[in-house]
N, C-alpha and C positions, 0 to 999 in steps of 0.2 A: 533506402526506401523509407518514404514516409508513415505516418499512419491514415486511416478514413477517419476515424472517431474519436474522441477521447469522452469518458464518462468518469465524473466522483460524485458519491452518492454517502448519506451520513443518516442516521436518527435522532435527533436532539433529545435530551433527555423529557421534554413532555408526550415525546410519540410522533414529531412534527418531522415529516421525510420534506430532508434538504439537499440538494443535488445540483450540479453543472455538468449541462453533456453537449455535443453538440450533434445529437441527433434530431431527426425534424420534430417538430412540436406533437405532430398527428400522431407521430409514433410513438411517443411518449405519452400522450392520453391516451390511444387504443392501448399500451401495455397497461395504464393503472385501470381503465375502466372494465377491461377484461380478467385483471386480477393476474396479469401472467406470473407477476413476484411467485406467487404462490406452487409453481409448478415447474420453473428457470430453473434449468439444470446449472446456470452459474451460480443463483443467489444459493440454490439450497447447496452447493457444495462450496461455496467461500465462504457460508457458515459453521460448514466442520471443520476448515482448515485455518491454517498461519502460513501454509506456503503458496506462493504464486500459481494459478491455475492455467494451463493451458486448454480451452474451451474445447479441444478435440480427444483428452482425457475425460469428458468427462460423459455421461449416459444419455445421448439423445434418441432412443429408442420407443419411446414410449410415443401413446398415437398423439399427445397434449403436447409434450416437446418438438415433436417434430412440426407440427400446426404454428407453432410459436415461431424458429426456425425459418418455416416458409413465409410467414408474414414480413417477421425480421428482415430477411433479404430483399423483399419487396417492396420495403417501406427505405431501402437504400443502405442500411446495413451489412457490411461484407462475411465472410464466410469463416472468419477468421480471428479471435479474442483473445487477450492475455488480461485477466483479473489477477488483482491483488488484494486479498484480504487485509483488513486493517483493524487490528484491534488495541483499545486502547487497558490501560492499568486498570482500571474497574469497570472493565466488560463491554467498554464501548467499541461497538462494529461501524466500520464504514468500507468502502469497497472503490476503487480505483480500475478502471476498466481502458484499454486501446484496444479499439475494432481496423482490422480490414478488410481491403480484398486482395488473398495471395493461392497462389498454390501454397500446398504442404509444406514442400522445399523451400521457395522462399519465405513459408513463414518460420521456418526452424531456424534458418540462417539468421532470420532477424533478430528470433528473439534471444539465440544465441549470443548475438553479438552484441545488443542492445539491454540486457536484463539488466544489469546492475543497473547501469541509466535509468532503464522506471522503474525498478526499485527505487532509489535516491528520489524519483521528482514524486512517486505515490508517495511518499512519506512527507516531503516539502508541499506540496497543495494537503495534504490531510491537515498539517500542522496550519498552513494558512486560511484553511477554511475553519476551523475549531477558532483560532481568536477572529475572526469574519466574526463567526456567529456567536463568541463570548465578546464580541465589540470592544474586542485587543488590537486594533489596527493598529497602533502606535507599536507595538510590541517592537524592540529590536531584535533582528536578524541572530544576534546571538546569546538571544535566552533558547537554552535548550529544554526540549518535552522531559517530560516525566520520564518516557521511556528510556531518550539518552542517558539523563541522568545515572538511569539504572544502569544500566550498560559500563557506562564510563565507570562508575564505581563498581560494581563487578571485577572488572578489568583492571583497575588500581590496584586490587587483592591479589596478583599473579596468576588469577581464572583462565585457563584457555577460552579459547572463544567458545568450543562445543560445551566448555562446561558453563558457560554463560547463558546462552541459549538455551539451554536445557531447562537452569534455575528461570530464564522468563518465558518458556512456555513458548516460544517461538524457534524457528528454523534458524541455523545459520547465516543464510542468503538475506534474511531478515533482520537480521541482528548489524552483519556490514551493513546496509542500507541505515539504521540509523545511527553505525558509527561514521559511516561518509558523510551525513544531514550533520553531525556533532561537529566531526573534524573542519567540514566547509562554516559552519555558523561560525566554530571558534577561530577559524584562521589557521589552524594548525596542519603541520606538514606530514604526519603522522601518526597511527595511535595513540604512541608515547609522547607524543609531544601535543596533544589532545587533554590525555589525564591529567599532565602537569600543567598547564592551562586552566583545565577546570580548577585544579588543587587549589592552587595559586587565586583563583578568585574566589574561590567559597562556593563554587555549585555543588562540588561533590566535597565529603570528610574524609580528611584524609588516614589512614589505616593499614596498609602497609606501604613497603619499597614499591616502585614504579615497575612494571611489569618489562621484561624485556623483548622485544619482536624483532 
């Protein structure tokens, strides 16, 4: 199964909302002209989380979300979200969304079988749109973000992965996501063969024995 929608959305740091979605245009001015940010049971709970949201966890009860909702499906959007919160080293949020139309069942199966995959590609468009909009187009495919970095050094110190995650403040399932982004930039076939990759070029310092997995 495919998806109906794909949405990434970012705040520059002057306040400037930057965003690619491929919803229709009209639904996206009625969402900012009506102010829905402000009442989206997605935005307002991908801003208290780090883990993957599935849009059927989350509060559409109220008479403002549901209104929202009805318009959303109206305007050709399906019944059915998986957002990713996206936060960067100094507090920077963006949000990664795939819309459809599915039953329950086939959307559990989806996303079951499919998470790690947008995990991996939310994090790979986040990174590509940040040098978009720091007009790093040239960047090579294997400089790794801030976060990697962290990550992989972490991980060099003989850290389990829960105890990595932990120190950044993010979920497990978010934490692989940008060890897979790391491992695929670097070419490497492994974690361990990922850290000593980085070692080896100078990304990360090196500080203890290579972790064993």
């Amino acid at each position: 199964m495919s998806v109906l929608h794909v949405l990434y959305h970012t705040v520059k740091q002057n306040g400037e909302h930057v965003g690619a979605f491929t919803y229709s245009i009209d639904w996206v001015r009625t969402y900012i002209e009506k102010d829905y940010k402000s009442i989206d049971p997605v935005v307002l709970g991908a801003v208290r989380r780090f883990h993957p949201i599935d849009w059927k966890t989350l509060d559409w009860s109220s008479t403002q979300a549901r209104k929202l909702l009805r318009e959303a499906l109206a305007a050709g959007l399906g019944n059915q979200g998986w957002s990713v919160p996206l936060w960067g080293p100094n507090g920077e949020f963006a949000m990664f969304t795939v819309n459809h139309q599915a039953t329950d069942e086939e959307w559990n199966a989806f996303t079951r079988e499919h998470a790690k995959d947008l995990l991996l590609v939310s994090h790979l468009v986040h990174q590509q749109a940040k040098r978009i909009i720091d007009r790093e187009v040239t960047a090579t495919t294997s400089d790794l973000s801030p976060r990697e970095r962290e990550a992989l050094a972490l991980l060099s110190t003989g850290q389990n992965r829960a105890m990595v995650a932990d120190q950044l403040h993010i979920s497990e399932s978010t934490l692989r996501a940008y060890i897979d982004s790391a491992r695929h930039k670097l070419g490497a076939m492994n974690v361990t063969h990922a850290v000593a990759i980085a070692l080896e070029r100078g990304v990360i310092a090196p500080s203890a024995p290579l972790p064993k997995y």
